[in-house]
C-alpha positions, 0 to 999 in steps of 0.5 A: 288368548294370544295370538299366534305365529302365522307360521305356526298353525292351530291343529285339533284333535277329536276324542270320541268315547263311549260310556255305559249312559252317554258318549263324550266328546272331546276337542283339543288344541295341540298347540296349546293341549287345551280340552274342550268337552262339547256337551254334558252329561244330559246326554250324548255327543257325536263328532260328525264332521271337521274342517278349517273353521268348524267342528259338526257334532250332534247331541242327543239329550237322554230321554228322561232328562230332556225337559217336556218343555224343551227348554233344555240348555241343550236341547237335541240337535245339531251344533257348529263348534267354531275352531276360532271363537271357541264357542258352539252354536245350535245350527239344525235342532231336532224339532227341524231336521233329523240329522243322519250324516253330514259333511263340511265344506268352507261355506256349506255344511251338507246333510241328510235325514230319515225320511223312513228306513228307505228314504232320505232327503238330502239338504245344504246349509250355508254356514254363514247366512244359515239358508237352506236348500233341498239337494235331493228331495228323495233319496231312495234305499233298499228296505231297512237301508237307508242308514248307510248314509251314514256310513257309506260317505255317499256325498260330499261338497266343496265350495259350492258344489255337492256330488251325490249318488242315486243311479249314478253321479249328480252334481248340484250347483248352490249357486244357481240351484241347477242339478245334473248327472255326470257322464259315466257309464253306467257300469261303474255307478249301478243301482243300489242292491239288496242282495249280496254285494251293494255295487253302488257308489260310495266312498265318495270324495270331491275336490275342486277337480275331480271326484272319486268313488268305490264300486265293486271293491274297485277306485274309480274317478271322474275328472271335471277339467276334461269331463272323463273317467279314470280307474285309481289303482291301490297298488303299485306296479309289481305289488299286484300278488301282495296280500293286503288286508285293509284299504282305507277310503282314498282321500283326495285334495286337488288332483292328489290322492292318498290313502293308507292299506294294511300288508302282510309280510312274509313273515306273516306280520302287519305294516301300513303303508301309505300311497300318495298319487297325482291324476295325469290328465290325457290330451283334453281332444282326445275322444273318451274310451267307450263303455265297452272298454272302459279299462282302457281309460285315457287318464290315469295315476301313478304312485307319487309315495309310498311310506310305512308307518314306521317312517311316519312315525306312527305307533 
């Protein structure tokens, strides 16, 4: 294989499909349009997670082909795909941990696992070393709830630093081992609920800056330069009676969101239309706004762009 350019930068997309007997998962270059299948038919594959270096992806082997040995040339577990080497590596087998939902950062992957149907028990492994550490022991959820780690992104890391939600916002250093709860009123990061509504955190993202979380429908941020909280708003001034009909989890890198959300128009047709927008930090002296108004915050966003799918180019 050669090299390439520097300036010309090796990008990937995942294909996920399901089959009557298995699911396929497929990795391609598109700089080269090679396809890589992760897996075989002896089971399922499951795309987890992506970034610079890595693909995590799980596999399943079916019940009557795994061998009762577990000699399996795959056996079920959890795999490490590196983007560079073109090779897969076991990274968490079954017979170590139950993988339930995880996310990668540059030197950490983190993961929780079914503890039972309303526990879970979240863990960090370093991608190099392979050490693992406990973050939280016990993550707890309504009965019959606990896979919504799955799919309320209710954690996320970057560097060395992993933010999750149980009755508030935590933080856990990997360096030093030490936890701690951020300052944010309680408001805005309840309880998780088995009636109605869930109004507990989700949607979590981290940056090296800030992170930021869905509560009640509504965007919410917390800044780690100036310690405050912030509200994100989704919509720009003078689009507040605009029928939307989708809002895609926000994203964040640095101190920039973005995030798509579907429109109607008045002709009763759909166009997406993407928002990007910068955190304005306020005067870092200046004293937080109570909890009892906590819409008046001193840090705030303003939307950077807005493009539609057609200017993008998207189909």
């Amino acid at each position: 294989m050669s090299a390439l350019p520097a300036s010309q930068p090796i990008t990937y997309t995942v294909n996920q499909t399901y089959g009557l007997t298995n699911t396929r998962l497929v990795i391609t270059n598109t700089v080269t349009s090679e396809a890589i299948r992760l897996g075989n038919d002896l089971g399922s594959a499951t795309f987890v997670d992506i970034n610079e270096r890595y693909v995590l992806w799980s596999f399943a082997c079916k019940q009557l082909a795994c061998k009762p040995d577990g000699s399996d040339p795959l056996p079920t577990g959890h795999y490490l795909y590196n983007l560079e080497t073109a090779t897969s590596q076991p990274f968490m087998l079954a017979d170590d941990y139950g993988l339930a939902a995880g996310r990668l950062g540059q030197q950490w992957v983190v993961f929780a696992t079914l503890l039972s149907t309303q526990h879970v028990r979240l863990y960090a492994g370093h991608l190099d070393s392979g050490q693992v550490v406990i973050v939280e022991d016990m993550m707890e959820f309504p009965a019959n709830d606990a896979l919504d780690i799955a799919t309320h992104r209710l954690f996320d890391v970057v560097n060395d630093t992993v933010i999750w939600t149980q009755a508030g916002l935590h933080r856990y250093d990997l360096t030093t081992g030490i936890s701690e709860t951020l300052n944010i009123p309680a408001a805005l990061t309840p309880a998780r609920s088995a009636t109605g509504l869930d109004p507990s955190p989700q949607g979590l993202t981290i940056s090296e800056n800030a992170v930021i979380w869905e509560s009640y429908g509504y965007w919410w941020g917390y800044d780690f330069v100036t310690e405050q909280y912030f509200p994100i708003e989704t919509l720009p001034p003078e689009w507040e009676g605009v029928m939307q009909t989708y809002t895609s989890y926000i994203q964040l890198h640095s101190d920039t969101l973005s995030w798509p959300m579907l429109v109607v128009l008045e002709d009763r047709s759909e166009t997406r239309y993407y928002f990007t927008a910068s955190i304005v930090r306020a005067d870092p002296n200046t004293s937080q706004t109570p909890e009892d108004t906590i819409y008046l915050p001193l840090i705030v966003n303003k939307i950077d762009t807005i493009r539609t799918s057609a200017e993008r180019g998207d189909e």
